[in-house]
LOLOMAR-191178 format. One record per residue (C-alpha): residue number from 1; x, y, z. Coordinates in nm, 4 decimals. Layout:
<pts>
  seq         x         y         z
  NUM         X         Y         Z
...
</pts>
This chain:
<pts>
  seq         x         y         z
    1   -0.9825    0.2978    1.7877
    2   -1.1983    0.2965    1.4860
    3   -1.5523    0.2023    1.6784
    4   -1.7855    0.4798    1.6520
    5   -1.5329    0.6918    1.4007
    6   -1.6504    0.8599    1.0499
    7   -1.3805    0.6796    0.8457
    8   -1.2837    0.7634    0.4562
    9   -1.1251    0.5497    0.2103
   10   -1.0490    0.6406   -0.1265
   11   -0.9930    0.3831   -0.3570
   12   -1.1925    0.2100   -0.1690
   13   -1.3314   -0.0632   -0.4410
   14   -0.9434   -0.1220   -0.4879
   15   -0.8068   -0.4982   -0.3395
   16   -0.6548   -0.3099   -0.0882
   17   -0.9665   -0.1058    0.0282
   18   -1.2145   -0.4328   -0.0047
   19   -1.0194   -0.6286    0.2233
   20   -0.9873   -0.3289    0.4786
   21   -1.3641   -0.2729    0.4167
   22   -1.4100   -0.6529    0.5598
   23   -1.1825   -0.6558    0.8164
   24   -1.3019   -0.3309    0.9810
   25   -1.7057   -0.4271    0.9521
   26   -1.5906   -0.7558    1.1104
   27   -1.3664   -0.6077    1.3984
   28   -1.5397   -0.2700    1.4386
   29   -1.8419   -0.0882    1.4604
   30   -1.7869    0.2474    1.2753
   31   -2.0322    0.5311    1.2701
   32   -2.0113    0.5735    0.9040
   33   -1.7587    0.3804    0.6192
   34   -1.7276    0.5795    0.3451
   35   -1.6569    0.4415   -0.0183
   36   -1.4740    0.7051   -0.2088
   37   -1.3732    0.5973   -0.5863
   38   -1.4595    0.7080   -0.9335
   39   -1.5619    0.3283   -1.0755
   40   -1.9191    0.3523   -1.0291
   41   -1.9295   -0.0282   -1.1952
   42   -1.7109   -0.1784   -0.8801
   43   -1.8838    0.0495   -0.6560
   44   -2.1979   -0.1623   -0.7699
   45   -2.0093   -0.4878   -0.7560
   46   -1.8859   -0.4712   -0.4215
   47   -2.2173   -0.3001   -0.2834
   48   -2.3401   -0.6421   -0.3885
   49   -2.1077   -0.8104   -0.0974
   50   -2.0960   -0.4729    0.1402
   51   -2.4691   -0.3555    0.1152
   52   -2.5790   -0.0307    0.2799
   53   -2.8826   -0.2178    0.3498
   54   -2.6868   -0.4779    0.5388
   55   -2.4638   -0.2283    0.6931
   56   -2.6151    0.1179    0.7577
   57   -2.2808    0.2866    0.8532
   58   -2.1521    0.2243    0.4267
   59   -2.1571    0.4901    0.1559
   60   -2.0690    0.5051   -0.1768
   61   -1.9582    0.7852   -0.2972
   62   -1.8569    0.8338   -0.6525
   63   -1.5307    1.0427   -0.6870
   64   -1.1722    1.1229   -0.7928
   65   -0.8894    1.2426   -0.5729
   66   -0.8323    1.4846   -0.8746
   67   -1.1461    1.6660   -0.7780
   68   -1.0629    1.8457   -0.4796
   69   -1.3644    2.0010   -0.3999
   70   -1.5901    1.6905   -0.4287
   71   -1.3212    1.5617   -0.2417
   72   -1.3941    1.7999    0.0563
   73   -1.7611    1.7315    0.0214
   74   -1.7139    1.3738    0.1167
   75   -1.4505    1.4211    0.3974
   76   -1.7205    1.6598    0.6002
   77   -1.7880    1.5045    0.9334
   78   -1.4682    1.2004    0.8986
   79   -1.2191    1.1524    1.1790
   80   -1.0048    0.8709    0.9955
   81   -0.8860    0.8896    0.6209
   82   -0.7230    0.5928    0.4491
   83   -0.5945    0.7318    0.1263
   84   -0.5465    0.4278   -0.1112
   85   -0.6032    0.5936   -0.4036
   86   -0.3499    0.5350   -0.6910
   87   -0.2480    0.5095   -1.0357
   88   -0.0181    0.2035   -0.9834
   89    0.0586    0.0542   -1.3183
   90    0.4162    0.1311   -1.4232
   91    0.4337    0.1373   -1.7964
   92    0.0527    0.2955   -1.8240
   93    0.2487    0.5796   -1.5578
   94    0.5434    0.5826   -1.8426
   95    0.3106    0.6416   -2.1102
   96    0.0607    0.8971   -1.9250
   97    0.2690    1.0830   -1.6692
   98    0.1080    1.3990   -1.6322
   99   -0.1855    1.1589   -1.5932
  100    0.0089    0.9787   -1.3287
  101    0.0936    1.2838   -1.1394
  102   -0.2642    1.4245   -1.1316
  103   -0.3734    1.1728   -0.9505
  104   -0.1123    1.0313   -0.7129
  105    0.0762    1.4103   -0.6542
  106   -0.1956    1.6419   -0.7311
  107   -0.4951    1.3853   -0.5709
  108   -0.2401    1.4024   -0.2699
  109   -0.2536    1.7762   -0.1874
  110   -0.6662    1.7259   -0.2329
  111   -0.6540    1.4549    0.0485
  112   -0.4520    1.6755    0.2696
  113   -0.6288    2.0006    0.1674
  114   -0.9705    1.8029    0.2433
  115   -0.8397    1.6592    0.5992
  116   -0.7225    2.0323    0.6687
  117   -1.0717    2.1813    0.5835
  118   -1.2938    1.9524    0.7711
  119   -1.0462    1.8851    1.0753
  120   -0.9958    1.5367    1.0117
  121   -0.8247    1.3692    1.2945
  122   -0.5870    1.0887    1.1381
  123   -0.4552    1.0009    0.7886
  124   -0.2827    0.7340    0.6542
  125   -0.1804    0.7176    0.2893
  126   -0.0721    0.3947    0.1368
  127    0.2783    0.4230   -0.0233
  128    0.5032    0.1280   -0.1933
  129    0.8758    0.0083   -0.1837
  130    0.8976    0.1817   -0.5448
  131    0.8670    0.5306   -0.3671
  132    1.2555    0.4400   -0.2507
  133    1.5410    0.5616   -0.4735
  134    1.2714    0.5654   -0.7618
  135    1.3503    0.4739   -1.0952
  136    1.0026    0.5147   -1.2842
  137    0.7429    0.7910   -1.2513
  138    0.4881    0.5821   -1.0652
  139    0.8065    0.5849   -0.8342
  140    0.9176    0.8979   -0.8250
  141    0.4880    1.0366   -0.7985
  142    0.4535    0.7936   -0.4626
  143    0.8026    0.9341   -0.3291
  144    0.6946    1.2991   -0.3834
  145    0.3266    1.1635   -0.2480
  146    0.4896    1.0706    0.0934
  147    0.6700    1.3603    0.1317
  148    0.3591    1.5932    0.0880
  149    0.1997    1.4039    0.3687
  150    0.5009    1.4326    0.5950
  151    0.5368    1.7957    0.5376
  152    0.1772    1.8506    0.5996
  153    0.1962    1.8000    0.9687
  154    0.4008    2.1198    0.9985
  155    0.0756    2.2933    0.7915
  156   -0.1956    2.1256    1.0458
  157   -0.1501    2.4699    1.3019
  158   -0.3361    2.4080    1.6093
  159   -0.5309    2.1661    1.4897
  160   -0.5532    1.7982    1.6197
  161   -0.4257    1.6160    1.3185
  162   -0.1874    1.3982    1.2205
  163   -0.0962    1.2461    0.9075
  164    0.1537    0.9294    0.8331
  165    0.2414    0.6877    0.5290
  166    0.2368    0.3324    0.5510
  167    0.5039    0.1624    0.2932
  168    0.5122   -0.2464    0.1768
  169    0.6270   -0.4198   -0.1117
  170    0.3823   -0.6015   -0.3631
  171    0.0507   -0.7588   -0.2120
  172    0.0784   -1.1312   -0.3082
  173   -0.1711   -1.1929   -0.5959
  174   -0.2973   -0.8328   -0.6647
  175   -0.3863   -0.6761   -1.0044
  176   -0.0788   -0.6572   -1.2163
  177    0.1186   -0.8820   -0.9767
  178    0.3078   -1.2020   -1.1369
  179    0.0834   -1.4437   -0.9680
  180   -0.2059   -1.3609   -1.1794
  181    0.0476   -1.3666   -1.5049
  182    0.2171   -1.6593   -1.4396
  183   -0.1156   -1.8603   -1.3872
  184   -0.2304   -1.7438   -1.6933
  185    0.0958   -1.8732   -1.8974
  186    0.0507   -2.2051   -1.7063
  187   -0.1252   -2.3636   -1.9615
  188    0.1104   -2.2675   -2.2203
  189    0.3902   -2.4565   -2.1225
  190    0.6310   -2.1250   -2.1016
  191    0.6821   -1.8648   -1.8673
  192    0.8332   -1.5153   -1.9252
  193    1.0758   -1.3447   -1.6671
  194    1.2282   -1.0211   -1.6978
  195    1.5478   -1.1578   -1.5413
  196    1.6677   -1.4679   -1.3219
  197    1.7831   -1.3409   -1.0239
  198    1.4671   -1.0439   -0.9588
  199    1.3226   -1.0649   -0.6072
  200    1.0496   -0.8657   -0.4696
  201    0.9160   -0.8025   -0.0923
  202    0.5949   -0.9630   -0.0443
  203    0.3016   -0.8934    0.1844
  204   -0.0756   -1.0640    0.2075
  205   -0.3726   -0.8009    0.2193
  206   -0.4783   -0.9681    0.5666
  207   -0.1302   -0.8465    0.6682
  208   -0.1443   -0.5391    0.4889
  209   -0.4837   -0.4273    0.6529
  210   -0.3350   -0.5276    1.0028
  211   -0.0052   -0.2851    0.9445
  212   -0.2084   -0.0222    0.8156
  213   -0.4460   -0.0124    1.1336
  214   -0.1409   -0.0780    1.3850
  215    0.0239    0.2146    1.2333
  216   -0.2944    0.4037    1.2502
  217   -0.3223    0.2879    1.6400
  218    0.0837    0.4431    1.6930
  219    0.1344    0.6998    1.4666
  220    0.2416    1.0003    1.5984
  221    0.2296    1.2446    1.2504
  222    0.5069    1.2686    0.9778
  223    0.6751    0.8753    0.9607
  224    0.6953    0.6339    0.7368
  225    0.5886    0.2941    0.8494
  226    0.7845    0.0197    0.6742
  227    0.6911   -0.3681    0.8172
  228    0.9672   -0.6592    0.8079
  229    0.7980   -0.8824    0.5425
  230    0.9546   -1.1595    0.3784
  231    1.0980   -1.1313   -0.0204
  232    1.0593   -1.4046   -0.2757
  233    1.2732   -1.5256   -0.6112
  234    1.1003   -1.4499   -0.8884
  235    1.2024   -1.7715   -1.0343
  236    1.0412   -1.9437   -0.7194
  237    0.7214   -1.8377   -0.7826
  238    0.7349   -1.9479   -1.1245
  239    0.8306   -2.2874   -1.0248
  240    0.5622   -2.2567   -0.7208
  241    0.2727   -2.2531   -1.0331
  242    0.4450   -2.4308   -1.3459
  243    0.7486   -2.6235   -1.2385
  244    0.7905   -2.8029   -1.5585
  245    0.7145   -2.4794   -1.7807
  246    0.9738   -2.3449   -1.9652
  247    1.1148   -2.0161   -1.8487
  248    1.2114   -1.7787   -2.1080
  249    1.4186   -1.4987   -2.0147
  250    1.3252   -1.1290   -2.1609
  251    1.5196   -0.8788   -1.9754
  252    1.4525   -0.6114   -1.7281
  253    1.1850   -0.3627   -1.8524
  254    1.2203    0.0060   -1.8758
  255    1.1754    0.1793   -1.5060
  256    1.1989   -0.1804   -1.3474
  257    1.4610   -0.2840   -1.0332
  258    1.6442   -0.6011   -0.9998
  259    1.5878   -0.5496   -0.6360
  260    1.2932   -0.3253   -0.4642
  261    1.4539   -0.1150   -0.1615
  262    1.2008    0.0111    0.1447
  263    1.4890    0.1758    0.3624
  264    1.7612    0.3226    0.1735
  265    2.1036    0.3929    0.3731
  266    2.0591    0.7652    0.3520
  267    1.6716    0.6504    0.5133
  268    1.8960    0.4995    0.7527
  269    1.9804    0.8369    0.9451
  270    1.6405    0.8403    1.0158
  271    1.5019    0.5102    1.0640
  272    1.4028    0.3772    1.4060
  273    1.3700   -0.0355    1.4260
  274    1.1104   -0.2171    1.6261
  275    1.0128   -0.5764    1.6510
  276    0.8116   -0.6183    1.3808
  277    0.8776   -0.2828    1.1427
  278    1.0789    0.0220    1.1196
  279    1.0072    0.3512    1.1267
  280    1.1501    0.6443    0.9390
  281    1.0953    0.9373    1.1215
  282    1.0520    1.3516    0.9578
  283    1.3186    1.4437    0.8651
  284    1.2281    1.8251    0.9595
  285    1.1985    1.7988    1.3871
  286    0.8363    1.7353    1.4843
  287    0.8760    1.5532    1.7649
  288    1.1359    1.3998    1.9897
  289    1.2075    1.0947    1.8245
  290    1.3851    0.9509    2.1276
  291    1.0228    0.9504    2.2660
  292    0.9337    0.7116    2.0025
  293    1.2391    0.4679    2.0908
  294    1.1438    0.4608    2.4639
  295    0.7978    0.4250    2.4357
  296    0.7938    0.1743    2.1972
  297    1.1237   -0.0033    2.2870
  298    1.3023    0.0878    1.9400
  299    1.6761    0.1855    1.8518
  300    1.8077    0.3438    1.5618
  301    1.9511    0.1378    1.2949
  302    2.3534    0.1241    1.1860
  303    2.4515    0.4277    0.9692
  304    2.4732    0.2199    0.6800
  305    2.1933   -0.0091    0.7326
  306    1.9771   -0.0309    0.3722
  307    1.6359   -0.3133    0.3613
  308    1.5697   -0.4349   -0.0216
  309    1.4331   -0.7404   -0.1310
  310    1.8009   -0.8837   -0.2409
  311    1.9533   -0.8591    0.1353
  312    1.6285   -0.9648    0.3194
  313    1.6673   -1.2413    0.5887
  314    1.3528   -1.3880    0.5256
  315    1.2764   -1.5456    0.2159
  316    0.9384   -1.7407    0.0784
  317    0.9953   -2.0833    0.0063
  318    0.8651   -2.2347   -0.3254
  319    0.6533   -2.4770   -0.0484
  320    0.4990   -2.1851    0.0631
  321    0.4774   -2.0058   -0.2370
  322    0.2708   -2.2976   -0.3660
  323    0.0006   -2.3212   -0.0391
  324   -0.0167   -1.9445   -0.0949
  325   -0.0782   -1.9886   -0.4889
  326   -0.3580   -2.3004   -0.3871
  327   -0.5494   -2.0135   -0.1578
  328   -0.5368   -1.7215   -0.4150
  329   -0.7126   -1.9531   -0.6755
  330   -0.9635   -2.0640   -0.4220
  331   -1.0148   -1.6921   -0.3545
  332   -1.0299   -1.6280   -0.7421
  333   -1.2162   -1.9172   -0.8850
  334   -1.1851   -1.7372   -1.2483
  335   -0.8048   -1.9217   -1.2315
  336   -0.9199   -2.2709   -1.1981
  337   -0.8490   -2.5137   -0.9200
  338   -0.4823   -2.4923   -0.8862
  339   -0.3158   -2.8762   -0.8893
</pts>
């Protein structure tokens, strides 16, 4: 699939794009990997684990998603675009939306205009389980995001193109995530949570990396992939990392759920269930979608059917929650040996 294919990643010295950077020099041979971000500082960091001496088919290239026609520079001669690109943080989104939008609506249309111009063959952009029923402008940017890359495969023409969105909930342990904050209020003998009863979907990188190429394997142009991952208790993870800690209770934050949703029940008149995800197919006609049922072996969900963290059937245990606590800090020794 990806062996001997010109392949583009922007935000590529993100978590996400590192560990998809690893796993696809591991399992693949691609003609060329490029590095597209505007952090010339991680570029050098993680050119020091991904060298271009080490592996000819890497380049770095320093850019923004906001800059559309450097953009289109560094998409000439790709087949595959992973667009991972973001501006993620949720009160920095509050405080600096046009900001926000420039980059995660605006850097949109430049990834689509750029695939467009230089007849890219695939795209996948990287969504999150805030783009449903949004409630914050990080939210509400992703939401209109994905639907500027459905929409797009009705602008494509003749052309042999197809563009999709892969959706997950938060990637256990990333930047901003409450692993990192919790271990650093370990020490202190207190731990703050927004609110006692918060759960959240969860999802590794490894895991995230492998949906991301399955989808790219399947996708036909214009869904939204959505995987059946597990949810944990906020609470559990706190007493996962400091179970005699005293938990102090602040109170939801402003643009904040109680609950994240993936598949919302109006989603449901569109979504298609597999084994091991759910689709939720264009809502303008593309394609049969009865052709994705039978040759994947789906069927369509009930008519009120919704998928949010609260109502998942498969929850984290605080067990697990601790094994996967005692690998993060052997993956980030800056946290200590975890005990």
């Amino acid at each position: 699939m990806l062996t001997g294919r010109s392949i583009l990643v922007t935000g590529g010295t993100g978590s996400f794009g590192k560990k998809f950077v690893e796993i696809l020099l591991k399992k693949y041979q691609p003609k060329r990997l490029v590095i597209y971000s505007r952090d010339e500082l991680k570029q050098y960091d993680m050119s020091q684990t991904f060298s271009s001496h080490e592996y000819p088919c890497l380049r770095y290239f320093i850019g923004d998603v906001r800059d559309g026609e450097r953009l289109k520079m560094a998409c000439e001669g790709i087949d595959t675009i992973i667009h991972a690109a973001a501006m993620k943080q949720v009160p920095a989104a509050e405080y600096n939306p046009m900001e926000c939008i420039k980059t995660n609506v605006l850097g949109a249309e430049n990834v689509i205009n750029a695939a467009i111009y230089n007849n890219v063959k695939d795209v996948i952009a990287l969504s999150t389980d805030k783009a449903a029923a949004p409630i914050n402008l990080y939210g509400a940017t992703k939401l209109c995001s994905d639907k500027l890359f459905v929409a797009a495969n009705n602008m494509r023409g003749k052309r042999d193109l197809k563009l999709s969105v892969v959706r997950y909930g938060n990637v256990f342990g990333s930047r901003g995530s409450v692993v990192p904050a919790f271990l650093k209020m370990k020490n202190s003998g207190t731990i703050t949570i927004t609110h006692d009863e918060m759960t959240r979907f969860t999802i590794s990188l490894e895991e995230g990396v492998d949906f991301v190429l399955s989808s790219l394997r399947n996708h036909m142009g214009g869904e939204i992939f959505i995987p059946k991952i597990p949810s944990y208790k906020i609470l559990d993870v706190a007493q996962a990392i400091a179970p005699d800690a005293k938990k102090k209770i602040t109170g939801i934050r402003p643009g904040e759920k109680l609950h994240e949703e993936m598949i919302t029940e109006t989603d449901a008149l569109s979504t298609i269930e597999f084994d091991n995800y759910y689709v939720i197919t264009p809502s303008t006609p593309m394609w049969d979608p009865e052709e994705l049922v039978s040759k994947f072996k789906g069927k369509r969900v009930e008519q009120n059917f919704r998928y949010n963290s609260g109502e998942n059937s498969d929850w984290v245990s605080v067990e697990q929650l601790r094994k996967d606590v005692v690998k993060y800090c052997e993956e980030n020794p800056e946290y200590g040996a975890f005990l």
